[in-house]
C-alpha positions in Angstrom: 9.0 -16.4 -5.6 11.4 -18.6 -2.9 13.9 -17.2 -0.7 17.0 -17.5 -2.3 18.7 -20.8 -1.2 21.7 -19.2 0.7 18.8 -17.0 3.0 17.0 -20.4 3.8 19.7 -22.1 3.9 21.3 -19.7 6.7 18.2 -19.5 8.4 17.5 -23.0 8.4 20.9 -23.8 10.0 20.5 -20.6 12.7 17.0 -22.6 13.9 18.4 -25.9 14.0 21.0 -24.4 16.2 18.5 -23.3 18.6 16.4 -26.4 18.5 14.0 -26.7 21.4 14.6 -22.9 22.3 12.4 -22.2 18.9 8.8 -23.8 19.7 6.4 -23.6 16.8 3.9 -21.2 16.5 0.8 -20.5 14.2 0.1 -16.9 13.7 -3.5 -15.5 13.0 -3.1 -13.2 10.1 -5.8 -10.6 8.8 -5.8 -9.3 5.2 -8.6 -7.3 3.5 -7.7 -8.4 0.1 -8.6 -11.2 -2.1 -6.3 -14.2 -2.4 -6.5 -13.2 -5.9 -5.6 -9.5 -5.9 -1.8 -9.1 -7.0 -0.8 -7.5 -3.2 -2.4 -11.1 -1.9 -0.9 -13.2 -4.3 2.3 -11.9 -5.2 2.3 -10.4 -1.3 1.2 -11.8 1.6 0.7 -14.9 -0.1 4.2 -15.4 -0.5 5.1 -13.9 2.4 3.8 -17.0 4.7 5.0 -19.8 2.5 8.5 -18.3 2.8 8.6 -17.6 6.6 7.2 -21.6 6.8 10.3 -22.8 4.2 12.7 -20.9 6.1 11.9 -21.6 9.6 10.5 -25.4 8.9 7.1 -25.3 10.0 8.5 -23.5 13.4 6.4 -20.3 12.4 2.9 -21.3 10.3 -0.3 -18.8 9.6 -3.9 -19.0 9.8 -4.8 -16.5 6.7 -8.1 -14.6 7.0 -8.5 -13.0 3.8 -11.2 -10.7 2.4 -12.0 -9.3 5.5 -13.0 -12.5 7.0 -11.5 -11.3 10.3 -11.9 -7.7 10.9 -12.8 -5.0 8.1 -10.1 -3.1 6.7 -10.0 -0.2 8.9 -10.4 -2.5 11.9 -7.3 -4.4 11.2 -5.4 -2.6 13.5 -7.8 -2.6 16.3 -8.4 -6.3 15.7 -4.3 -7.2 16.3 -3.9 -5.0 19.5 -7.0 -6.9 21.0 -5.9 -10.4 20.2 -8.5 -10.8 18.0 -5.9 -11.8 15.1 -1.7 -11.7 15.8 -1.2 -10.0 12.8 -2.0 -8.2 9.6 -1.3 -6.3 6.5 -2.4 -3.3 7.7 -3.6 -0.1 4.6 -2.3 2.7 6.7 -4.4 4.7 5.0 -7.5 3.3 6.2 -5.6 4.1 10.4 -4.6 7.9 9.9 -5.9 8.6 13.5 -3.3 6.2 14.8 -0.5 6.4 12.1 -1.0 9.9 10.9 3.1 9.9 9.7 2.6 6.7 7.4 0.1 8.6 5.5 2.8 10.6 3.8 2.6 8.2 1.5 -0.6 9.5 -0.2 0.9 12.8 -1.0 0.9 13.5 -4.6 3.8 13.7 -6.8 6.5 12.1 -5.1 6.8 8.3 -6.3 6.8 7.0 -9.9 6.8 3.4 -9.7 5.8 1.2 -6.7 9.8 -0.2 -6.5 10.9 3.5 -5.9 7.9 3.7 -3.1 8.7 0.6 -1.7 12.2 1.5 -1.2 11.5 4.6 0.3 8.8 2.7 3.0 11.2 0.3 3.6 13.8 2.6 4.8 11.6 4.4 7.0 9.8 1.3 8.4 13.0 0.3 9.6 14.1 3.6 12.1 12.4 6.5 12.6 9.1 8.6 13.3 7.2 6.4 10.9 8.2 2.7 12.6 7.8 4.2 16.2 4.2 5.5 16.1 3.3 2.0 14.8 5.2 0.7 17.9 3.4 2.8 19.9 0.0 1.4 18.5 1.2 -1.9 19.5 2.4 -3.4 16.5 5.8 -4.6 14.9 6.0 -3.8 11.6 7.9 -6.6 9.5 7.9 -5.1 6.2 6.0 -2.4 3.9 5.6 -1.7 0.0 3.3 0.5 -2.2 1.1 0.4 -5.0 1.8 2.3 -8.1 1.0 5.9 -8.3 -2.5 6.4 -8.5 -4.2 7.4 -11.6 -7.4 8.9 -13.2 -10.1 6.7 -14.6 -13.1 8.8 -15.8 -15.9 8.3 -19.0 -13.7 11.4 -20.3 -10.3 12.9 -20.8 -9.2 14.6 -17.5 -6.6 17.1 -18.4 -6.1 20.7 -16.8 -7.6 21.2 -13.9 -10.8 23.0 -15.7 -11.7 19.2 -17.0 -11.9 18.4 -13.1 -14.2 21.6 -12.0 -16.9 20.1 -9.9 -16.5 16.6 -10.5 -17.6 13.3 -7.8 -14.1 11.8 -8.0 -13.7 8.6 -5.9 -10.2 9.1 -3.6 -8.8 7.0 -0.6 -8.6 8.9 2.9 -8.6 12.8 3.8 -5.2 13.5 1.9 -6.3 11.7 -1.8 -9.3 14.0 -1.0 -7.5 17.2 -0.6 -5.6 16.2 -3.7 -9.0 16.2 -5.6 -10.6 19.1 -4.1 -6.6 21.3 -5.1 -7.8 20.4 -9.4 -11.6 21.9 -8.3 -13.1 17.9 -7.8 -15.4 16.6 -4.8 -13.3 13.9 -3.2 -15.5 10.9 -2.0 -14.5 8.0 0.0 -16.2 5.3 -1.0 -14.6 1.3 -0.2 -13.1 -0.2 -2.9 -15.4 -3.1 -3.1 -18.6 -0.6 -4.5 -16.4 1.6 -6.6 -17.8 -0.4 -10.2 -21.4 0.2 -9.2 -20.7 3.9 -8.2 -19.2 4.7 -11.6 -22.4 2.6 -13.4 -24.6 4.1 -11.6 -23.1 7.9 -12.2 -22.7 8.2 -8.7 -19.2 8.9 -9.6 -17.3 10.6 -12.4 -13.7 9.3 -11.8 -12.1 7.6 -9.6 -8.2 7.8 -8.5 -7.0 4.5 -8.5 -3.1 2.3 -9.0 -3.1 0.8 -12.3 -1.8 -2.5 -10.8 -5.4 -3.2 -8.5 -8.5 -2.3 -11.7 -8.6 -5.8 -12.4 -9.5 -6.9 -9.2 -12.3 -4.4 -9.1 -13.3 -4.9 -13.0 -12.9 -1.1 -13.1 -11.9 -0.9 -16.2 -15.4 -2.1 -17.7 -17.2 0.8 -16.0 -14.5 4.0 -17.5 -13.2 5.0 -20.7 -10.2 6.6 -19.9 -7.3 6.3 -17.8 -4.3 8.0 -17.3 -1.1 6.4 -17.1 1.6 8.8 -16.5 0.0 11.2 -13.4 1.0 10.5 -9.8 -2.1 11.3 -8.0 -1.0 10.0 -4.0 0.1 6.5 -3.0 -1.0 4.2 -0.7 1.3 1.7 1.8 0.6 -1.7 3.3 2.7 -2.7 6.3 2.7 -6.2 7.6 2.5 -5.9 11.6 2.7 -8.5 14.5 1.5 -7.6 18.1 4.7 -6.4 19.7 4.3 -8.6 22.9 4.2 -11.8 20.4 6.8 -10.3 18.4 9.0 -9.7 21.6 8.1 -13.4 22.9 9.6 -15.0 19.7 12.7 -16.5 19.4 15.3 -13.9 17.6 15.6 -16.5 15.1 12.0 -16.6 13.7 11.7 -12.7 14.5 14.5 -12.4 11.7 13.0 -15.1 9.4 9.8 -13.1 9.1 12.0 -9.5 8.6 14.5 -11.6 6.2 11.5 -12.8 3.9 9.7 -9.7 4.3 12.9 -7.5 2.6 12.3 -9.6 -0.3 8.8 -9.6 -0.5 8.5 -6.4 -0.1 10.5 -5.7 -3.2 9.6 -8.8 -5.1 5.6 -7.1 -5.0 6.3 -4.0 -5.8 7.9 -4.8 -9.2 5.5 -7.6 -9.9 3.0 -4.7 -9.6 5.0 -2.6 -11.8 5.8 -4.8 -14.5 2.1 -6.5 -14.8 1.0 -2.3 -15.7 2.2 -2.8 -19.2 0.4 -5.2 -20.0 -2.4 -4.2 -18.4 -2.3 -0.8 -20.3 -1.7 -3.0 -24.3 -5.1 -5.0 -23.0 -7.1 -2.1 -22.3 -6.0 -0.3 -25.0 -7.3 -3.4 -27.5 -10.2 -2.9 -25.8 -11.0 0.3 -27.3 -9.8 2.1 -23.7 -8.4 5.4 -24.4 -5.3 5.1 -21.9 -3.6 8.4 -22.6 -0.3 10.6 -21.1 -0.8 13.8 -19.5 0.8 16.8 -21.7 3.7 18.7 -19.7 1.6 21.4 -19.7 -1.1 19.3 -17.9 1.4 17.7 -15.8 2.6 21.1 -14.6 -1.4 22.8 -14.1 -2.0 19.6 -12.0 1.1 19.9 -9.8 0.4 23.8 -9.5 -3.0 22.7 -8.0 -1.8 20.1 -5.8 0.8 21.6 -4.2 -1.5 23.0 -1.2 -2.1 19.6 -0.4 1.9 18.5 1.1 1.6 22.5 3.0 -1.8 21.1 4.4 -0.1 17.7 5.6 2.7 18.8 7.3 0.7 21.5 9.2 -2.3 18.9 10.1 1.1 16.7 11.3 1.9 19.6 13.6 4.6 21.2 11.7 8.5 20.1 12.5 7.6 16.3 12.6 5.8 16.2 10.0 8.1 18.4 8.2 11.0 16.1 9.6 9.1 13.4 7.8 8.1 14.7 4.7 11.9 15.8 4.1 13.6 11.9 4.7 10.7 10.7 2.0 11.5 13.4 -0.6 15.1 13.0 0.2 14.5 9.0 -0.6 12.0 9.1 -3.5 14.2 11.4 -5.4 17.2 8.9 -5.4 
């Protein structure tokens, strides 16, 4: 996806206007995803070839994919130190220094990464959730979501009896109170050794966003997934180092904010609209991709619900409640 041609075409003109004010810089940026996965390609990906269009080669990136720089939950760590300049950053995988952005895992509140991405954006842009990344040292240029997670098992996970003792793979300490609310053990386990784990029965479901099975081939290890549960979410947020960010010109600072409003959106609904598909393949497979009954829906909401009371005390209460109430308030529009 390009900028749309007015966009480059004022931002093109803004830069020329500043000529040798805006000197050319190439960025270091850190990503623990595969160029192939959909958040790389339809993502970050994109991202950098638009910021280059726009500002002419004035702003340019060094891509470090797969971890080639810094593991995932030493992104963060890795930008503040100079190691890289920036990063798509999984907030989940940094709760100790962006405990706000993880209100994102909390079940139940998005149903399709566009909604969640909206939501992220807006709060990205003022408020609790884009100062404490400010405080960690970063400048966060633009956020968006993965689908709501789902349920992959070798059986039908209903009510929360189905779930009574179960190994369920989840993502950070919220996913896992989420689990351990329906009666499951919550394991973190990275993403890259989830397949074996379920081969191996070291695990008997994993939680995981329709949109990102195929780049783990998950979908050869289960037998059923769920489609219609909202299980948590999980954010990425492209960050600078705020003293680079401060030191560039205002005119490449809004080239990379202007691209990254459209981005942002433009992956969420790829993600969204490649789940159909993705669902009619499985099922020719002989997948048994099923809806929760609302009856299920409302036993697994029931058992959930301890989880959001948990987060906003462990986010010491008003904030987090102050938090909590601006993403309900936008995920319900």
């Amino acid at each position: 996806m390009k900028m749309t041609n007015k966009v480059v075409a004022a931002l093109m003109g803004a830069l020329a206007l500043a000529g040798s004010h805006v000197s050319a810089e190439t960025l270091r940026l850190g990503d623990f995803q595969s160029t192939s996965h959909i958040v790389s390609a339809e993502g970050t990906t994109k991202w950098m070839a638009a910021v280059e269009e726009a500002t002419g080669g004035k702003l340019s990136f060094e891509h470090f994919p797969s971890e080639q720089a810094a593991k995932s939950k030493a992104q963060l760590d890795a930008v503040k130190s100079g190691i890289l300049d920036a990063a798509l950053l999984g907030t989940i995988y940094h709760t100790d220094a962006l405990p706000l952005n993880s209100v994102v895992g909390l079940p139940g509140y998005y149903g399709s990464a566009e909604e969640g991405t909206k939501a992220v954006q807006a709060m990205l842009a003022e408020g609790p959730m884009r100062d404490e990344l400010l405080e960690a040292g970063v400048t966060p240029i633009f956020g968006f979501v993965l689908p709501p997670y789902q349920v992959l098992a070798k059986q039908r996970l209903g009510m929360p009896s189905d779930w009574e003792a179960l190994d369920v793979r989840t993502s950070g300490a919220t996913q896992a109170m989420t689990a351990r609310g329906l009666g499951a053990v919550g394991i973190s386990i990275p993403g890259p050794e989830v397949y074996t784990a379920v081969e191996r029965g070291r695990l008997d479901a994993v939680l995981f966003p329709l949109a990102s099975v195929p780049g783990y081939k998950l979908n050869e290890v289960v037998s059923h997934i769920s489609t219609n549960g909202s299980f948590g979410g999980y954010s990425f947020v492209m960050v600078v180092r705020s003293d680079l960010y401060d030191s560039l010109a205002p005119e490449l600072q809004e080239a990379m904010k202007t691209a990254g409003d459209e981005i942002a959106l433009h992956v969420a609904k790829a993600q969204d609209d490649s789940v159909g598909d993705l669902i009619a393949g499985w099922k020719a497979d002989g997948i048994d991709t099923y809806e929760f009954t609302d009856e299920e829906l409302a036993a697994l909401r029931a058992g959930m619900e301890l989880v959001t009371e948990d987060w906003v005390g462990r986010m010491g209460g008003e904030k987090g409640q102050a938090v909590l109430d601006r993403y309900t308030e936008l995920t319900s529009q």
